[in-house]
C-alpha positions as CSV (number, residue, x, y, z in Angstrom):
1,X,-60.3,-110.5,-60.0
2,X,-60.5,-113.0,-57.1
3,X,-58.5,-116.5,-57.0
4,X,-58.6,-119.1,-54.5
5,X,-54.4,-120.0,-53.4
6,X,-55.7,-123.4,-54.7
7,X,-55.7,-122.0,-58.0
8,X,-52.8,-119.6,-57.2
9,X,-50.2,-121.9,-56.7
10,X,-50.6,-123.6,-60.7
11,X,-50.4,-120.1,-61.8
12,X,-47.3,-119.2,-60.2
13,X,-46.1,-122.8,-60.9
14,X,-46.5,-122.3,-64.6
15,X,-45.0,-118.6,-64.5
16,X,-42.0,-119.4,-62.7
17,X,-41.4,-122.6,-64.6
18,X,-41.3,-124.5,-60.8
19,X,-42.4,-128.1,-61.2
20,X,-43.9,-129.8,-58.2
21,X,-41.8,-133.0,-56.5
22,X,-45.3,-135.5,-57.5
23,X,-48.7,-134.4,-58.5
24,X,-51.4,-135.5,-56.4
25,X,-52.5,-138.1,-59.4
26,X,-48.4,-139.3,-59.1
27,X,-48.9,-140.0,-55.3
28,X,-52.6,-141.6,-55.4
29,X,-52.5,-143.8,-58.0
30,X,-48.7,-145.2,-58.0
31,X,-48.6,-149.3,-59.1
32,X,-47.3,-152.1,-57.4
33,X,-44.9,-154.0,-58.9
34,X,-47.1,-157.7,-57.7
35,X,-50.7,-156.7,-58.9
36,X,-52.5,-156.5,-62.1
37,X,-52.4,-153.8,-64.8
38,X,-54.6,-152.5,-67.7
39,X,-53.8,-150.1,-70.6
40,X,-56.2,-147.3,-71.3
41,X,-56.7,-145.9,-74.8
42,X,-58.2,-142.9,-75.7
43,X,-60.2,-142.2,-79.1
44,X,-60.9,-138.3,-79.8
45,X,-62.8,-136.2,-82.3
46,X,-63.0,-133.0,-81.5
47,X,-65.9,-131.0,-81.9
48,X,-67.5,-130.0,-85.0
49,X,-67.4,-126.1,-84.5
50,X,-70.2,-126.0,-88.0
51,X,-72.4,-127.6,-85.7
52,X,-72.3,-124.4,-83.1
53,X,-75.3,-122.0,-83.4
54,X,-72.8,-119.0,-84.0
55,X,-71.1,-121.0,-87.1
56,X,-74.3,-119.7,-88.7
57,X,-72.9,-116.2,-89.4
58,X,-69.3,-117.0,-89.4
59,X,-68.6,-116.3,-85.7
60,X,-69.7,-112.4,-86.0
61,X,-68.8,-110.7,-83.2
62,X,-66.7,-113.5,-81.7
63,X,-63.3,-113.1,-81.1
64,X,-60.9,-115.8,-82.7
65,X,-59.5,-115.5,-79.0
66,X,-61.9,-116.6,-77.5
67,X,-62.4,-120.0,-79.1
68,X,-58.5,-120.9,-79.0
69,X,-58.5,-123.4,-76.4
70,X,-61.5,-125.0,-78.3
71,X,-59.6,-124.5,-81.8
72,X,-56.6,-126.1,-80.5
73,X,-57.9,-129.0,-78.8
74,X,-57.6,-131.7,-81.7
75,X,-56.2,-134.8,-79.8
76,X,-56.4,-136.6,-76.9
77,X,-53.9,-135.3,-73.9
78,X,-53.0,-138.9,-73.5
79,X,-53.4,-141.4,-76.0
80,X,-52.9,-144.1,-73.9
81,X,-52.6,-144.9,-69.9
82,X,-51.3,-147.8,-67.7
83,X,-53.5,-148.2,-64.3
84,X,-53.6,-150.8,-62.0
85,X,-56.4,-153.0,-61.3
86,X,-57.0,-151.4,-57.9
87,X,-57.5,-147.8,-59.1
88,X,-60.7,-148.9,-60.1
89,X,-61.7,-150.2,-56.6
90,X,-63.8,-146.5,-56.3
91,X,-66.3,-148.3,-58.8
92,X,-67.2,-151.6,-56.3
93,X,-70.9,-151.1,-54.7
94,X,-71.2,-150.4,-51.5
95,X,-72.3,-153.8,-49.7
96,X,-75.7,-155.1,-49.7
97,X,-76.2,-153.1,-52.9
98,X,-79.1,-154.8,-55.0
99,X,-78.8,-154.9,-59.1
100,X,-79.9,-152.0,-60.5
101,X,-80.3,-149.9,-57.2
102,X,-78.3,-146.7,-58.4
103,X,-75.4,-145.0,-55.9
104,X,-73.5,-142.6,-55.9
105,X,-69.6,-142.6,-56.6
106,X,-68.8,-138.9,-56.3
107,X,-72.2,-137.4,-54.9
108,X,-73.5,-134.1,-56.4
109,X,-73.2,-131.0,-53.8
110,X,-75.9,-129.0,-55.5
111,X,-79.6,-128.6,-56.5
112,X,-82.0,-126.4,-58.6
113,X,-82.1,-124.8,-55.7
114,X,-78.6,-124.1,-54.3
115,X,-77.5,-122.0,-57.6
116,X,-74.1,-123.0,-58.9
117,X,-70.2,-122.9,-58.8
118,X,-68.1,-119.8,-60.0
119,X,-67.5,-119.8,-63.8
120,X,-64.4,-117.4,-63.1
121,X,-62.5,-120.4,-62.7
122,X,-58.8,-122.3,-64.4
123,X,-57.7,-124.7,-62.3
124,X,-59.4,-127.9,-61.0
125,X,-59.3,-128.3,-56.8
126,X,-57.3,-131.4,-55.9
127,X,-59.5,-134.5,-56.4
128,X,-59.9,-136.6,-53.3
129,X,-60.8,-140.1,-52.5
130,X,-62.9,-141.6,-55.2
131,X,-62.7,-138.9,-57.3
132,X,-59.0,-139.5,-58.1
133,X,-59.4,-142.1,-61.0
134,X,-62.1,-140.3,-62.3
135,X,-60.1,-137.4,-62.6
136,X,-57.3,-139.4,-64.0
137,X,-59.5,-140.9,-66.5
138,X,-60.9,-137.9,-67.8
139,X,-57.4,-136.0,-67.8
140,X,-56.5,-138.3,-71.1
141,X,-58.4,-136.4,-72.6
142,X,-57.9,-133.1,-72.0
143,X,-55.5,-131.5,-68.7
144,X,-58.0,-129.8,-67.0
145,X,-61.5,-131.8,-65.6
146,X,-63.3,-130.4,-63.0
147,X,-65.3,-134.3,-62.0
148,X,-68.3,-131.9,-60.7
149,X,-70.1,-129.1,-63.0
150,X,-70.3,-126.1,-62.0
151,X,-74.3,-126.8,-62.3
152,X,-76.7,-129.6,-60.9
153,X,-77.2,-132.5,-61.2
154,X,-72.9,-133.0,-60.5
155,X,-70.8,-135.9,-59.8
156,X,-70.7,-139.8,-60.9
157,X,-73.5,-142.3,-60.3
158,X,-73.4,-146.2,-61.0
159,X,-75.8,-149.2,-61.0
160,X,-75.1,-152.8,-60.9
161,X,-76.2,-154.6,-63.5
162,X,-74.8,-157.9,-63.4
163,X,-73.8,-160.2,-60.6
164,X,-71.7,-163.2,-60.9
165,X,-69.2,-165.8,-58.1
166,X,-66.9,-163.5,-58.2
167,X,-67.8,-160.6,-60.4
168,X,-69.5,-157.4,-61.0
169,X,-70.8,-155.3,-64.1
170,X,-71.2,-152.0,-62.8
171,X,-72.7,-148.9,-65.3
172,X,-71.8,-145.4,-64.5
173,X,-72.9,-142.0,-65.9
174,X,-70.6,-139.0,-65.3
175,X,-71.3,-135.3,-65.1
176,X,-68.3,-133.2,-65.3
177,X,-66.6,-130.7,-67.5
178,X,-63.5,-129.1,-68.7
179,X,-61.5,-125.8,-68.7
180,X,-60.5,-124.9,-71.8
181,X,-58.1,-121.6,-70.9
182,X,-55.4,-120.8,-69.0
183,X,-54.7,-117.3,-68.2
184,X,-54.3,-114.4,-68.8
185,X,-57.1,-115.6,-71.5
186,X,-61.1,-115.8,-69.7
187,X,-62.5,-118.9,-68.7
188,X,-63.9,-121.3,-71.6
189,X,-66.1,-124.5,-70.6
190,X,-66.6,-127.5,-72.5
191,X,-69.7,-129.6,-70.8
192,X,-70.2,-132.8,-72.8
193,X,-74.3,-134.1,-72.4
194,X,-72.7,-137.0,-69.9
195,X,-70.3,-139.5,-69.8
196,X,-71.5,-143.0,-69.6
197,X,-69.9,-146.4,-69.3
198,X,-69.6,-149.6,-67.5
199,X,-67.2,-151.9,-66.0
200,X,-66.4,-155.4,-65.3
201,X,-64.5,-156.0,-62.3
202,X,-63.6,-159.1,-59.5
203,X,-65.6,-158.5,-56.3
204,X,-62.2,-157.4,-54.8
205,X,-60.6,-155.2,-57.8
206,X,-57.6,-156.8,-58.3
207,X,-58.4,-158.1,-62.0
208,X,-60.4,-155.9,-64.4
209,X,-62.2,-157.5,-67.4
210,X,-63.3,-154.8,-69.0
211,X,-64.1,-150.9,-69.4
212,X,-65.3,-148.2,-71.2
213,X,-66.3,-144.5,-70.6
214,X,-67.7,-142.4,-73.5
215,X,-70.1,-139.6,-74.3
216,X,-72.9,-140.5,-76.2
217,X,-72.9,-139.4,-79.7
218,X,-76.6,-140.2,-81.3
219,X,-78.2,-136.9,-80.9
220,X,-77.1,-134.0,-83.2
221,X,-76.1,-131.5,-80.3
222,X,-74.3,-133.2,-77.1
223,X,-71.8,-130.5,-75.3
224,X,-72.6,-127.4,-74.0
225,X,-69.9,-124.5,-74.1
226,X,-70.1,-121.4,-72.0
227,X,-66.8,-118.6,-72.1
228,X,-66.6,-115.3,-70.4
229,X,-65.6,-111.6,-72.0
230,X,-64.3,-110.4,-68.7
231,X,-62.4,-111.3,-65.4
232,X,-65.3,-111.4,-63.0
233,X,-68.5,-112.8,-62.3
234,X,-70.3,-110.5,-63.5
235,X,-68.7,-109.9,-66.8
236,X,-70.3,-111.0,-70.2
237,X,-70.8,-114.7,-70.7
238,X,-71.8,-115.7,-74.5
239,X,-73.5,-119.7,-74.7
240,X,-73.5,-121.9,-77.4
241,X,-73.7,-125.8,-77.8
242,X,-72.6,-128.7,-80.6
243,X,-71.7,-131.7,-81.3
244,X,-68.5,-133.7,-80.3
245,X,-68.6,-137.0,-82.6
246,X,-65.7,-139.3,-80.4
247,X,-64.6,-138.7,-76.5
248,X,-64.0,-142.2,-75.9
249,X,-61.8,-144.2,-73.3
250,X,-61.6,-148.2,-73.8
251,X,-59.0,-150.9,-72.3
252,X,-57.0,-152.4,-74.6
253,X,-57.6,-155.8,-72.8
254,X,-58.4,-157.3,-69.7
255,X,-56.1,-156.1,-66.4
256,X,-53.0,-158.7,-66.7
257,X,-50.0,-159.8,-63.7
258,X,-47.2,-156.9,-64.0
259,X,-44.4,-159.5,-62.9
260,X,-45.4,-163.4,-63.9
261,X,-44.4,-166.0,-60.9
262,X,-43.8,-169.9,-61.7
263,X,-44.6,-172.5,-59.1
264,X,-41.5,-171.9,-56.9
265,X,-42.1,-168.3,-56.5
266,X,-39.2,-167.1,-60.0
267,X,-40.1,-164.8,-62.5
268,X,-40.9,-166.3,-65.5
269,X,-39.8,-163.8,-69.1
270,X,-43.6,-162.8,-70.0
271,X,-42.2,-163.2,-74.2
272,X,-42.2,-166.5,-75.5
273,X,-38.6,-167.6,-77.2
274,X,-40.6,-166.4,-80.2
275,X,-40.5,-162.9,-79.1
276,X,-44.5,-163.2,-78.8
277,X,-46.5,-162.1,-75.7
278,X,-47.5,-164.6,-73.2
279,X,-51.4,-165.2,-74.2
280,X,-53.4,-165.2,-70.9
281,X,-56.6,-167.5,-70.8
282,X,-59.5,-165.5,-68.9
283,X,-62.3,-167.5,-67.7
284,X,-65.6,-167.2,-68.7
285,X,-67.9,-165.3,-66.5
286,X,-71.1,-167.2,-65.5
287,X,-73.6,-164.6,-64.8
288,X,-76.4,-165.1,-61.8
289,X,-78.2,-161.8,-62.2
290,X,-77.9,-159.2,-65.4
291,X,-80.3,-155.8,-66.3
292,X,-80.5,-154.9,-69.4
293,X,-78.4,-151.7,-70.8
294,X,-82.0,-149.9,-71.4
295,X,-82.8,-150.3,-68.1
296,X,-80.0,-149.2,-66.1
297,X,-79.9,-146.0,-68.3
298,X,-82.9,-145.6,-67.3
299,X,-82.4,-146.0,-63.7
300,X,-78.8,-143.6,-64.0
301,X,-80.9,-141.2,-65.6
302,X,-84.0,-140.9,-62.8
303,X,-81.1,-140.4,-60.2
304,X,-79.7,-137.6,-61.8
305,X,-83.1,-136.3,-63.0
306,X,-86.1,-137.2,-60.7
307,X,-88.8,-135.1,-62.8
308,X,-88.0,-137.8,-65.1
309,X,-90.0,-140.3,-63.3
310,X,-92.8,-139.4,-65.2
311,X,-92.4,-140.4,-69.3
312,X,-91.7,-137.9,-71.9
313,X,-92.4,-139.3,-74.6
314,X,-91.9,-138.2,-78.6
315,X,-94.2,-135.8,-80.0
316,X,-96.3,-137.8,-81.8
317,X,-96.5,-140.9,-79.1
318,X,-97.5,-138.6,-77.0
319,X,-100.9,-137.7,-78.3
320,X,-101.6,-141.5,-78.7
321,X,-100.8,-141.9,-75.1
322,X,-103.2,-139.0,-74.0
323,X,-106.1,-140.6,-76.3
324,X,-105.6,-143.6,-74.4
325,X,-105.7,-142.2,-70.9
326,X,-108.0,-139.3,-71.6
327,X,-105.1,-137.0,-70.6
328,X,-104.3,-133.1,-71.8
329,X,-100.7,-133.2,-73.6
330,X,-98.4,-130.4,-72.1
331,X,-95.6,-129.6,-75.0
332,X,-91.9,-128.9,-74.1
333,X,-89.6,-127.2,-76.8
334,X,-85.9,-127.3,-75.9
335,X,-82.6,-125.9,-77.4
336,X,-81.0,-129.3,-76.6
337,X,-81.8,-132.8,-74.9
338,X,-84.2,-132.4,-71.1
339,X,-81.7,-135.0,-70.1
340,X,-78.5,-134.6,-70.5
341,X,-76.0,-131.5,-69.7
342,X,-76.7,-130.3,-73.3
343,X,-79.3,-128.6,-73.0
């Protein structure tokens, strides 16, 4: 068995009971004291193990083992989170970006063509840049995210879709995945379909109005699950997929001053003499240019999946639509949706 010394080093941290000075989460996303902050909640169901192929015939020839880290997930790691409203300054377009022209936030490294990452795998690499808040985010629910799959299409992607003064709504769809085990049990990934969300945010990140990041949960199947019976890449891998019914993250409320200032520069007690919260009035946002939810999904969707440029359309539509066009109808059967990571 093979391990990187990026992987190494949590291993030997966790056997020798050694705790590093600062993660790299601890150094990248520390708050200052002067700007705004948000609180995070997370809302988890865990999946519905019935709704796995193998449920059919009790599990038969898998081991209890096996499915431990999937057993035992049952909650959120973090229920909630405090971030500051810069963290989420990865999510700003890059400038000149037109509504509903899709970028990337985390580009994907890999193709159809380029084969995929190493499933012998525990520890996620050290996220860098942009993919620090993602992997913060996604770490509430569960210690371990990898932001990229080990598969294409991998990484984050986000659309504009409305434009105000001073503000942006920006929708993102994420494709990453989690690690399940830690040694000395094998390798167990949990792939949600996607994650998907959107976010309103000033033009300069310092005040966030609103966000949530959530995989979709109106199809019967919507996570993929892959483990291995061995210590190499070459070892046994058994494949099964389900149906997750909450892996939600929402903010509690727009991003609000950490220290509140009066006129003359003193800090003013943020509780009322009643012992109530000071109630902040936000501004309502007067929008110049908005796309419609459908749309950007859409749009999300074709970056991630080209071949789905061309409509596939239900069963039955689609024989209307060939009448019409004096077309042939080619059928697809899939275990799973074409396009999502579920399939």
């Amino acid at each position: 068995m093979y391990i990187s010394p990026e992987e190494f080093k949590p291993i030997a941290e966790k056997l020798t009971g050694s705790v590093p000075a600062a993660s790299y989460e601890e150094e990248e996303l520390h708050h200052d004291p002067s700007e705004e902050t948000l609180t995070i909640e997370a809302r988890f169901q865990p999946l519905l193990t019935e709704t796995m192929t193998k449920s059919k015939d009790g599990f038969l020839g898998v081991s209890r083992l096996a499915l431990s880290g999937l057993r035992n997930w049952t909650t959120a790691a973090s229920p909630t989170a405090e971030f500051a409203a810069r963290h989420f300054r990865a999510f700003l377009p890059p400038p000149g970006q037109e509504l509903g022209q899709p970028w990337w936030i985390i580009p994907g490294e890999l193709s159809v063509f380029t084969g995929y990452l190493s499933n012998n795998r525990f520890y996620p690499p050290p996220p860098k840049d942009k993919e620090v808040i993602i992997h913060r985010l996604l770490s509430m629910f569960h210690p371990r995210p990898f932001v990229k799959t080990r598969f294409a299409p991998q990484g984050t992607v986000a659309c504009l879709t409305a434009i105000s003064d001073s503000y942006y709504t920006v929708m993102f769809r994420i494709h990453a995945e989690f690690q399940l085990s830690e040694p000395p049990d094998f390798p167990f990934w949990f792939s949600p379909g996607q994650f998907t969300g959107h976010i309103i945010l000033s033009k300069d990140a310092t005040h966030i109005r609103d966000f949530r990041l959530f995989v979709p949960n109106h199809r019967s199947l919507n996570v993929d699950m892959e483990w291995l019976y061995g210590a190499s890449e070459t070892s046994n891998m058994e494949v099964d997929i389900g149906y997750i019914p909450q892996m939600e993250l929402e903010a509690m409320g727009p991003s609000v001053p950490s220290v509140i200032l009066d006129e003359d520069g003193n800090m003013i007690d943020s509780r009322l003499p009643s012992g109530e919260p000071l109630q902040f009035v936000f501004e309502e946002i007067k929008w110049h240019q908005e796309l419609s939810w459908e749309e950007a999904a859409r749009r999300l969707e074709v970056a991630m999946y080209p071949f789905k440029k061309v409509s596939y359309l239900p069963f039955t539509e689609a024989f209307d639509r060939a009448k019409a066009e004096n077309k042939l109808v080619h059928s697809i059967l899939l275990w799973g949706a074409l396009d999502d990571q579920s399939c």
